[in-house]
C-alpha positions as CSV (number, residue, x, y, z in Angstrom):
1,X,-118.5,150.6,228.7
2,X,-120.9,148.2,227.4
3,X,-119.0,148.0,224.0
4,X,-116.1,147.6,225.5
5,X,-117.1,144.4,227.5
6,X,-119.0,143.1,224.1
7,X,-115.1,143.2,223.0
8,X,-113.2,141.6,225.1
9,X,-116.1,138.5,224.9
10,X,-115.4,138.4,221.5
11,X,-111.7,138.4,221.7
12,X,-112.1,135.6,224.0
13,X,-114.9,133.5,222.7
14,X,-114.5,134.3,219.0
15,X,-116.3,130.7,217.9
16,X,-119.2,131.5,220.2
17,X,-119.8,135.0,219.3
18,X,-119.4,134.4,215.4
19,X,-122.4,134.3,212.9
20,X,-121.2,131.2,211.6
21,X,-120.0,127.9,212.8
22,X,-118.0,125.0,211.8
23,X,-119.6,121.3,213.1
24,X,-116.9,118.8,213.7
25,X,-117.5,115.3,214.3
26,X,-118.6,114.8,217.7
27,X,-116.7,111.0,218.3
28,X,-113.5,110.3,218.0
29,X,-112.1,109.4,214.4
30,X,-110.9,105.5,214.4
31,X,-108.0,104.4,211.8
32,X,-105.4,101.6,211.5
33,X,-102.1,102.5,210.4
34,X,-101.9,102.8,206.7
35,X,-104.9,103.9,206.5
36,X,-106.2,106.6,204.5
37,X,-108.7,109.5,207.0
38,X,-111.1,111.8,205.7
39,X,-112.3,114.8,208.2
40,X,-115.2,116.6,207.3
41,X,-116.1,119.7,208.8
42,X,-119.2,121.4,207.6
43,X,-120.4,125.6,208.0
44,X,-123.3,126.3,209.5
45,X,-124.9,128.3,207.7
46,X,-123.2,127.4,204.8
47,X,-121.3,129.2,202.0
48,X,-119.2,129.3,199.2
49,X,-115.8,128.8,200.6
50,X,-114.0,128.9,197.8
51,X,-112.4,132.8,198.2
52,X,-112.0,131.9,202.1
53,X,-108.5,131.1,204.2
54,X,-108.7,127.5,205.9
55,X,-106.4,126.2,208.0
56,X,-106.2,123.1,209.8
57,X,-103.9,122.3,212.8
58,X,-102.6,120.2,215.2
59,X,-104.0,121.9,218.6
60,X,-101.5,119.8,220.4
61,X,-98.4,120.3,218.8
62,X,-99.1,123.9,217.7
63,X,-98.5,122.7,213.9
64,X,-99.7,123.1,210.9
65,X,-101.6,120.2,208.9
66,X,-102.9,121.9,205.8
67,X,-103.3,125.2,204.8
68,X,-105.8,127.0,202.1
69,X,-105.6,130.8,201.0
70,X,-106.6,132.5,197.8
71,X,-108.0,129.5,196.1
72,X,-104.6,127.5,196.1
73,X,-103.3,124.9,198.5
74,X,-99.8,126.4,200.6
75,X,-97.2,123.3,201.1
76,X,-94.7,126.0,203.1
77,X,-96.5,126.4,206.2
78,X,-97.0,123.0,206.7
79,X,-95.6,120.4,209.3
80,X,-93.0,118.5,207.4
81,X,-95.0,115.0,208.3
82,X,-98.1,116.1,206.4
83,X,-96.4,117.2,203.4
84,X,-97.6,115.3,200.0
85,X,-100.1,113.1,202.8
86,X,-103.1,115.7,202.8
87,X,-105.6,116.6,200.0
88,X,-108.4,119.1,200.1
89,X,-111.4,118.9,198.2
90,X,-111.9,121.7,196.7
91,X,-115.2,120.4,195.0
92,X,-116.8,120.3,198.3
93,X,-115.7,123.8,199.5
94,X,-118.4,126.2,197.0
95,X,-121.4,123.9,199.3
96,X,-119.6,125.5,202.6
97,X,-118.0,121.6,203.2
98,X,-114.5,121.5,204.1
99,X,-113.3,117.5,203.5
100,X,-109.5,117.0,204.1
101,X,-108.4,113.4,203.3
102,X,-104.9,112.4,205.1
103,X,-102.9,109.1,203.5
104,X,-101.7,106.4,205.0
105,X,-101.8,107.2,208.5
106,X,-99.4,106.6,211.6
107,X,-99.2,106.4,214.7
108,X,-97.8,110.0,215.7
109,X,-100.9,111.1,213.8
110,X,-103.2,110.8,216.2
111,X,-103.8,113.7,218.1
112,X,-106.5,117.1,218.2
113,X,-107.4,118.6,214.6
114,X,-109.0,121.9,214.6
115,X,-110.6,123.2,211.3
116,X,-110.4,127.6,211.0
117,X,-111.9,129.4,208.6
118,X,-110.4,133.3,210.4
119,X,-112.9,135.5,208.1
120,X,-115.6,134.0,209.4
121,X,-114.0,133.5,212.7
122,X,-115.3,130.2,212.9
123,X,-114.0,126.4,213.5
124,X,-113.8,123.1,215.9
125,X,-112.1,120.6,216.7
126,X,-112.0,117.0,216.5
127,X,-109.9,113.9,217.3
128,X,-108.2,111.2,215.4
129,X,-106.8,108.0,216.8
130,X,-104.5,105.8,215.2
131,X,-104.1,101.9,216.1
132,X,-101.3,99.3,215.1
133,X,-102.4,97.2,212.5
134,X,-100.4,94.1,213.9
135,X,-103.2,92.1,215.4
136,X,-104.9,92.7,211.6
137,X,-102.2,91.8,209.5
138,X,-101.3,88.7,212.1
139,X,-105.1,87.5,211.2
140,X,-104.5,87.9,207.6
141,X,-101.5,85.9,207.4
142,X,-102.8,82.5,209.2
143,X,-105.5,82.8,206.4
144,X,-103.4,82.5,203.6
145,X,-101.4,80.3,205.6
146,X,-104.2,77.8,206.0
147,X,-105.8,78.2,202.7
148,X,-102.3,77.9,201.2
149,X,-100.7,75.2,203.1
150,X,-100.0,72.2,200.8
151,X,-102.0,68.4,201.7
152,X,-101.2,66.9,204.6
153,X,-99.7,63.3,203.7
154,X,-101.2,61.7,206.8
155,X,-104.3,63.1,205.9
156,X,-104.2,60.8,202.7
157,X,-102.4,58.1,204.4
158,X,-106.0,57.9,206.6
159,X,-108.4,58.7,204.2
160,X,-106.4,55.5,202.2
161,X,-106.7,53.2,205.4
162,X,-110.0,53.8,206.0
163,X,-111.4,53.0,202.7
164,X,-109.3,50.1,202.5
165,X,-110.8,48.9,206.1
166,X,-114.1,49.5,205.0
167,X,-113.5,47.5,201.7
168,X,-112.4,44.8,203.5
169,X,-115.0,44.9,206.6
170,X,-117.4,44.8,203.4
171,X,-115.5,41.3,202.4
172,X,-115.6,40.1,205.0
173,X,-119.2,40.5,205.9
174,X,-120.2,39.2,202.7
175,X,-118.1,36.0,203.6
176,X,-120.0,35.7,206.7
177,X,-123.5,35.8,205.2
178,X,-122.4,33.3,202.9
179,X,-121.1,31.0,205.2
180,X,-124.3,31.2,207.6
181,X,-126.8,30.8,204.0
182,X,-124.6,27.1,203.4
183,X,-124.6,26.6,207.3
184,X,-128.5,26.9,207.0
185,X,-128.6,24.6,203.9
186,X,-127.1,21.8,205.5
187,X,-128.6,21.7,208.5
188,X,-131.9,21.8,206.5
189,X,-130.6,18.6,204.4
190,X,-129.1,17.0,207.6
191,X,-132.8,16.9,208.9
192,X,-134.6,15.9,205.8
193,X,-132.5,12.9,205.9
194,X,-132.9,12.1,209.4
195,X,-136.5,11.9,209.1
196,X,-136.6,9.9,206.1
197,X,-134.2,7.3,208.7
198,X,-131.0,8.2,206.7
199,X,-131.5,8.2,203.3
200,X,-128.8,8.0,200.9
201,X,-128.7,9.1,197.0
202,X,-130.1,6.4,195.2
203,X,-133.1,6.0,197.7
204,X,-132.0,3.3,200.5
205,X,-131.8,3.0,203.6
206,X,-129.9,2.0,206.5
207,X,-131.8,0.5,209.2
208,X,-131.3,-0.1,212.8
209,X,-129.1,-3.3,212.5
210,X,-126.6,-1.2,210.5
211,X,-128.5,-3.3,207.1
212,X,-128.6,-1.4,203.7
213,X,-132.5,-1.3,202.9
214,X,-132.6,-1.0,199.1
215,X,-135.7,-0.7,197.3
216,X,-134.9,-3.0,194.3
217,X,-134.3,-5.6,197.6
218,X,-137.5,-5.3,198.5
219,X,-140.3,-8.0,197.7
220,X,-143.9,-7.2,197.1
221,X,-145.8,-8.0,199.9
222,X,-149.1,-9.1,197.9
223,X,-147.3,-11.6,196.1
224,X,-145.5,-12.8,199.5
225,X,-149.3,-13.6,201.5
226,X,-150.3,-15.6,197.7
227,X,-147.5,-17.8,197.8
228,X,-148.0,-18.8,201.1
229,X,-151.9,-19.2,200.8
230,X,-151.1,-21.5,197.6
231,X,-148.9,-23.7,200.0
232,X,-151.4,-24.2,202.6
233,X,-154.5,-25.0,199.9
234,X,-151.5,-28.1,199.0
235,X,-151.0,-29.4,202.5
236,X,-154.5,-29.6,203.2
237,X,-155.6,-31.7,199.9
């Protein structure tokens, strides 16, 4: 009786009740189309599984993705979709690792994967989804377009305008400053002659009458106050 019900648990729970177990990745596989997937499934313990029968499916289509049996890789069983797209690794299968790589993914690949290895009555499952690559590809072309986009000839047409405005604003402030430095020398000479009483050039004068005062005009005074004392010295003898 007992070995009876020890048999049907293994008929129905043949992953739980085996020595051996295959560990699948826990999350979700992420690709974009055209990518190229690896699934790694790894024994626990581990063994050479060189001389074993692997077989991977698609759980929810009931297909097969890859099949492996007397050291050589069967293309017959497979799902016609998979065909020349998956590659195991056979490298990888004497440390107990089974590593299937899928090409260029699509969209109808996404789906449940489970990994089988029946002699040791051991395997898992895992999930890959697939994403457009639109929203990618979209990104990729407005770089090139920007970085390849030829000059803009407005672009020059401003960069020419304002370097000659600023050219000319730097003219015209040096006009400016110029005109203010003469504007400040003839004020300054306009006063130095106003306090001398209006001088002119050659050193005369115009007084308040409107007469020109020049100095080779003028009489020595000294000599002025002698000839009159001489006169007076004559009236009185």
């Amino acid at each position: 009786m007992c070995w009876t019900v020890v048999t049907l648990l293994s008929a129905a729970f043949p992953f739980t009740l085996a020595q051996h177990r295959v560990i699948c990745p826990t999350e979700t596989t992420q690709a974009e189309e055209g990518d190229d997937v690896t699934l790694r499934f790894d024994l626990d313990p581990r063994v050479n599984l060189l001389d074993y029968t692997l077989d991977v499916t698609r759980t929810d289509l009931d297909e097969v993705v890859h099949v492996y049996r007397s050291g050589k890789d069967l293309t017959d069983p497979q799902m016609e979709r998979y065909r020349n797209r998956t590659t195991l690794i056979h490298e990888d299968l004497s440390r107990g690792i089974i590593t299937l790589q899928i090409s260029s993914v699509q969209l109808k690949d996404s789906g449940l994967y489970q990994c089988f290895v029946p002699e040791l009555r051991a395997g898992c499952t895992t999930a890959l989804n697939v994403v457009k690559k639109v929203q990618h590809n979209k990104t990729k072309t407005d770089d090139v377009m920007t970085s390849t986009s030829p000059p803009n000839p407005d672009a020059e047409t401003v960069n020419v305008g304002a370097v000659v405005g600023g050219v000319l604003g730097a003219v015209v402030l040096i006009i400016i400053i110029i005109i203010v430095l003469v504007k400040r020398g003839t004020i300054r000479v306009w006063r130095s002659s106003e306090e001398e009483g209006t001088g002119t050039r050659d050193g005369s004068k115009l007084t308040s009458n409107g007469v020109i005062d020049h100095p080779s005009s003028r009489k020595p005074l000294m000599k002025h106050h002698h000839s009159v004392n001489i006169e007076l010295t004559r009236d009185c003898i």
